[in-house]
Structures are given as structure tokens and as C-alpha cells.
C-alpha positions as CSV (number, residue, x, y, z in Angstrom):
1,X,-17.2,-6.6,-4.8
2,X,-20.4,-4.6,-5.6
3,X,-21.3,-4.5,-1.7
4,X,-22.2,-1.1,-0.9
5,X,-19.5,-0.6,1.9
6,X,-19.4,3.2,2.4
7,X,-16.6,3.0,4.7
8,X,-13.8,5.5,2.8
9,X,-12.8,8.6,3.5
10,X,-15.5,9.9,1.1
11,X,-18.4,8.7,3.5
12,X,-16.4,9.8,6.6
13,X,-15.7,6.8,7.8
14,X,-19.1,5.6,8.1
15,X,-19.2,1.9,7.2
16,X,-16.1,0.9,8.5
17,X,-17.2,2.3,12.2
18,X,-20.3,-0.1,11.7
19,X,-18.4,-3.3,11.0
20,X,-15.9,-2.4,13.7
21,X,-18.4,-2.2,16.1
22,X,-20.3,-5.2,14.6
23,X,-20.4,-9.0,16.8
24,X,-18.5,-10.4,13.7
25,X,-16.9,-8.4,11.0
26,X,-17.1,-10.8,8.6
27,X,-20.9,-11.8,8.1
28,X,-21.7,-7.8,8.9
29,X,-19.6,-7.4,5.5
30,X,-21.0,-10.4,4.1
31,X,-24.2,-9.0,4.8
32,X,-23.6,-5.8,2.9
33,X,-26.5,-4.9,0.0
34,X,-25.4,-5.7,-3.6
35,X,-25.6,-2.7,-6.0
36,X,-23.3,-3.2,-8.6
37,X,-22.3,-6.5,-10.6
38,X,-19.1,-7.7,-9.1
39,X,-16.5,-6.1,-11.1
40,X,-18.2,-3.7,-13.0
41,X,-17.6,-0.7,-10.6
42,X,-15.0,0.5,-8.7
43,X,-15.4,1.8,-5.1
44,X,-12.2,2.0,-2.3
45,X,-13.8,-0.6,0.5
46,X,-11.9,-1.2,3.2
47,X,-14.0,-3.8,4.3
48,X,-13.2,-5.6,1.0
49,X,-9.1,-5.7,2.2
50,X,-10.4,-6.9,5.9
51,X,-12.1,-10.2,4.3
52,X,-8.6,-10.5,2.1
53,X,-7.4,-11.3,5.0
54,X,-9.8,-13.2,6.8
55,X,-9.9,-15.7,3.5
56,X,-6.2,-16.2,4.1
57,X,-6.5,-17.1,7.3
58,X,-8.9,-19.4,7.0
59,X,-7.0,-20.8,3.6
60,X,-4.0,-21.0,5.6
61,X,-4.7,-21.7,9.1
62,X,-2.7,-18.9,10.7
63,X,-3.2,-15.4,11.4
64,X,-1.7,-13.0,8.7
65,X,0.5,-11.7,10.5
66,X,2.3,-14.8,11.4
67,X,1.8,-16.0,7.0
68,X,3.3,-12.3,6.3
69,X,5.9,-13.4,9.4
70,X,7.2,-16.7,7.9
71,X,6.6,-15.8,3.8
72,X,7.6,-12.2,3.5
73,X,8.6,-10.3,6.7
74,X,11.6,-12.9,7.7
75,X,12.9,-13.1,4.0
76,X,13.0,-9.3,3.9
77,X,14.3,-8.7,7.2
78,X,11.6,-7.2,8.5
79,X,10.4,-6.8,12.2
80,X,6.9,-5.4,12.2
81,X,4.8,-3.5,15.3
82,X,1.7,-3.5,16.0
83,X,-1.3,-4.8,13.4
84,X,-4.2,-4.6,15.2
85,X,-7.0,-7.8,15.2
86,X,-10.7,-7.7,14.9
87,X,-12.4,-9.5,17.7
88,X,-12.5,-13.2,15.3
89,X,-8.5,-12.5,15.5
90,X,-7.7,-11.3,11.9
91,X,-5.5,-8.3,11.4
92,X,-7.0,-5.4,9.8
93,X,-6.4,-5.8,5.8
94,X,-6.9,-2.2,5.5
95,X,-3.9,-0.8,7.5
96,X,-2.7,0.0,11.0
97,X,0.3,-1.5,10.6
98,X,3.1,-0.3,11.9
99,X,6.4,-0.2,9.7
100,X,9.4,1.4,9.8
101,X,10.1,3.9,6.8
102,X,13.0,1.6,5.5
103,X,11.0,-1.7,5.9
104,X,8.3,0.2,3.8
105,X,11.2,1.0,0.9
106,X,12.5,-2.6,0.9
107,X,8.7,-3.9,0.2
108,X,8.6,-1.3,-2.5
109,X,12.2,-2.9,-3.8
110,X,10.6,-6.1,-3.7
111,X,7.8,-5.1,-6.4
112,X,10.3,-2.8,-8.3
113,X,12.0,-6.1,-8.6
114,X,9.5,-8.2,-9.9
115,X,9.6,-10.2,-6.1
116,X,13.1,-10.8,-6.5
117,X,15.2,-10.0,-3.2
118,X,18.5,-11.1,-2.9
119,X,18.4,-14.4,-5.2
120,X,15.1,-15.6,-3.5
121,X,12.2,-15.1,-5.3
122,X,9.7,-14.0,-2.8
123,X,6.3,-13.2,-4.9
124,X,6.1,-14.7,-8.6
125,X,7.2,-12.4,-11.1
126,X,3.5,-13.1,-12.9
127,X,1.7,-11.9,-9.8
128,X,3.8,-8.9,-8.9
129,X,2.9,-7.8,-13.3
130,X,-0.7,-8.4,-12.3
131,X,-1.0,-6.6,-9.0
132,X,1.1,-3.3,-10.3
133,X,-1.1,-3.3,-13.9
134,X,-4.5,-1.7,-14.4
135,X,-7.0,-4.4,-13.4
136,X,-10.0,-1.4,-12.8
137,X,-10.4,2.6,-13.8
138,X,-11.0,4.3,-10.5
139,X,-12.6,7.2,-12.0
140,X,-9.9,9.4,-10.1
141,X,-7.6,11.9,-12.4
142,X,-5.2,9.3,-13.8
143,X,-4.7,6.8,-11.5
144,X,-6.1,3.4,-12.4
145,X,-6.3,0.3,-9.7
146,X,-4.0,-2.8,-9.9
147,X,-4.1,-5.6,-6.8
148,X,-4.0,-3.0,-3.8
149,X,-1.8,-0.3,-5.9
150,X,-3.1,2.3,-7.3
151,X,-1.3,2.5,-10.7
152,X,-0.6,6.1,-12.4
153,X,-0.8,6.8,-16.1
154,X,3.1,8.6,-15.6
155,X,4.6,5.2,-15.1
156,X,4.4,4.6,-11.8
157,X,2.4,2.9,-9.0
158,X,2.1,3.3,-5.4
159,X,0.8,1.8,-2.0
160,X,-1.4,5.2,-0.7
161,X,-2.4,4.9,3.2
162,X,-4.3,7.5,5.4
163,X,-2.7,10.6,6.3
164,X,0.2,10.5,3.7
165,X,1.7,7.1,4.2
166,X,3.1,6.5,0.5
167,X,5.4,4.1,-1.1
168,X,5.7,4.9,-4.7
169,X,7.8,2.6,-7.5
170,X,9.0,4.4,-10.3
171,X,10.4,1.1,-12.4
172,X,12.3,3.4,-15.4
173,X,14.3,5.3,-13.1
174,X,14.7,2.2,-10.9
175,X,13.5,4.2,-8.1
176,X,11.6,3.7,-4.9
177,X,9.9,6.6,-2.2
178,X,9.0,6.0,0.6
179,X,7.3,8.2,3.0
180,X,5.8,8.5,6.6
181,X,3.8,11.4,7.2
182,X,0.6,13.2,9.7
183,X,-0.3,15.4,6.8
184,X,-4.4,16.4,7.2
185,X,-6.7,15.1,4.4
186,X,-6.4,17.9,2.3
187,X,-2.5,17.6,1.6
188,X,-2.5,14.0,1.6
189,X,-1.5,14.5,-1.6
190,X,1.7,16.3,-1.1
191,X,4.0,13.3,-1.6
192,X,3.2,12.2,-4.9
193,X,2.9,15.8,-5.7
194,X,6.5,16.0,-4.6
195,X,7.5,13.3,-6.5
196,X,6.8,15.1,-9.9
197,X,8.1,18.7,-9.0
198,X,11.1,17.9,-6.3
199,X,12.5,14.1,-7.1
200,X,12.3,13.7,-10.8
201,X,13.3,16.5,-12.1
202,X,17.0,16.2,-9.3
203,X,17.4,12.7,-11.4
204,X,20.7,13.9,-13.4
205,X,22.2,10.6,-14.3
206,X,22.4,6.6,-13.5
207,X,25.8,6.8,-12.4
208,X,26.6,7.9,-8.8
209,X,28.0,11.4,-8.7
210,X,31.1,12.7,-7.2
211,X,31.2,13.0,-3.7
212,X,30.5,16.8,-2.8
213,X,31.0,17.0,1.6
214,X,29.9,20.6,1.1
215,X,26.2,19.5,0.2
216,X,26.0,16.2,2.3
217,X,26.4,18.9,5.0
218,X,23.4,20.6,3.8
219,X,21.8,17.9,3.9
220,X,22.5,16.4,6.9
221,X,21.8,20.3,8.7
222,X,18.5,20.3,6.6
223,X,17.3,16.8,8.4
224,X,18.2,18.1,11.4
């Protein structure tokens, strides 16, 4: 947007405690200084994913819960919790939602197959291409941004939420991890980091293996 939110992580939070406690969240973000041409700079802004969502509603006329509800939730077979509303009664775009760690893998299915689920195609093809593709460098390592994924140089892209809340598509192993977590900022990390030096490298074939009851034991002890 070029507004000088300040409301990441990197600021502690800063901004986005301002517009929360702001009459309306909207035209506090609205209200935001311009220091960057729109699209010529890359900075995380919540704020930017609240007014997503409050330009749906108005677009729409519902809230986004109940558009998510009725366009993607129900199709999927999802039952959401709790999305919180600001006081104008728009759901955070930023997060808070509650999901269930398989609900968060079938949305992850969803993109993996193009917007495809079970014979209905839910998103267009062309948008889910667009959102998971490089649309803006974010200056960070190798991870580029797409349309709310970040989008890794290694092949992959992922949805990254606060405290460790990942779904990551890896489209040439057909693969999709997702994971709910309380990890502290510094190992919010550990998941992806997981993904390279635990889950990859176990990949042995496409084909399912033999069943072995001596390891599904193991397994099922190790969750536990």
C-alpha cells in the first residue's frame, strides 16, 4: 500500500494496537502517511489484510465470515471457531481465526490443487497461479510474496501466522503440512525448518509402502 503501518512483529506490535484501539479501523488506516509509491516496496501490514476484508464486505454485503461460510468453508467441509470482529463488524483479515489442524491441511489441498476439491472448482485455477507466484521481493532470505503466501525460492509456498501456525504446499512432491504450534518468536521458524531437514528427506517413493505395525506403534507411542 505504501501507508506506513508499523504494526508487525518488527515494530512490536505498535500500529496494530493504535488501530485496534481507534473509533473506526478503517479511516484510522485510511489515514495512515504515504511513504512509498504503492507497490514499489514491500512491508508485512496487517492493517492492509483488515481493509481486504472490510472491501469484501462492503463489495458483498455480508460479513466475511458468512462469504468464507457460503463460498469456501461449506464446500470444504469446514466448521470454523471464533474470528474475532472490529467494532464496524468486520473480522480481523489478519488472523485470529480459529481452525482445526485438518481444516487448515484441506485449505492447503485446495491450492495444491489449483482450487479444485472434489470435482467443484472452488477458486479459479488463474487466481490460485497468481496468489501462490512471486507478485513482490520481501527482502527476507529467499522467500518472495504472492497474494497472502509467502512463496520460497525451494518450490514451495506457505500461509505463516504468529507463533508457528504454518501451512506449507510443496506442489512436486504433492504434499501438504500443516501445523499448529505456541512456539516463542525466536523458533517460529522451526516448522519450515523441519520441513527441509525431517519431511523431505523421509520422502522415499510415490507409492504407498508396505504396511510395517512394528513402526505405526512407534508412532502412535511417540504422539502419545
Amino acid at each position: 500500500s505504501g501507508l506506513d503501518c508499523r504494526d508487525s512483529y518488527k515494530y512490536d506490535w505498535r500500529g496494530l494496537r493504535e488501530m485496534t484501539e481507534a473509533e473506526n479501523w478503517a479511516h484510522y488506516w485510511l489515514g495512515l502517511p504515504s511513504i512509498h509509491e504503492p507497490g514499489s516496496n514491500f512491508e508485512y501490514c496487517n492493517g492492509g489484510s483488515y481493509m481486504l476484508t472490510s472491501i469484501l464486505s462492503r463489495a458483498t454485503g455480508q460479513t466475511p465470515l458468512d462469504f468464507a461460510q457460503e463460498h469456501l468453508f461449506d464446500p470444504l467441509g469446514i466448521t470454523p471457531g471464533e474470528w474475532p470482529e472490529s467494532p464496524e463488524g468486520i473480522n480481523y483479515g489478519w488472523g485470529s481465526m480459529h481452525l482445526l489442524l485438518p481444516d487448515m491441511a484441506r485449505f492447503g489441498w485446495l491450492y495444491l490443487n489449483e482450487g479444485l476439491w472434489e470435482g467443484e472448482q472452488i477458486i479459479p485455477a488463474s487466481y490460485v497461479e497468481e496468489a501462490v507466484s512471486p507478485q513482490i521481493s520481501s527482502g527476507t532470505l529467499s522467500d518472495d510474496y504472492g497474494y497472502q503466501w509467502w512463496v520460497s525460492g525451494d518450490g514451495y509456498y506457505m500461509a505463516l501466522g504468529y507463533q508457528g501456525q504454518y501451512i506449507i504446499v510443496v506442489p512436486e512432491e504433492e504434499l501438504v503440512v500443516a501445523v499448529v504450534s505456541k512456539l516463542p518468536d525466536r523458533d517460529f521458524h522451526l516448522p519450515e525448518s523441519y520441513l527441509h531437514t525431517h519431511i523431505l528427506p523421509a520422502i522415499l517413493t510415490d507409492e504407498a509402502l508396505p504396511d510395517n505395525p512394528e513402526a505405526y506403534q512407534t508412532l502412535l507411542e511417540a504422539i502419545q
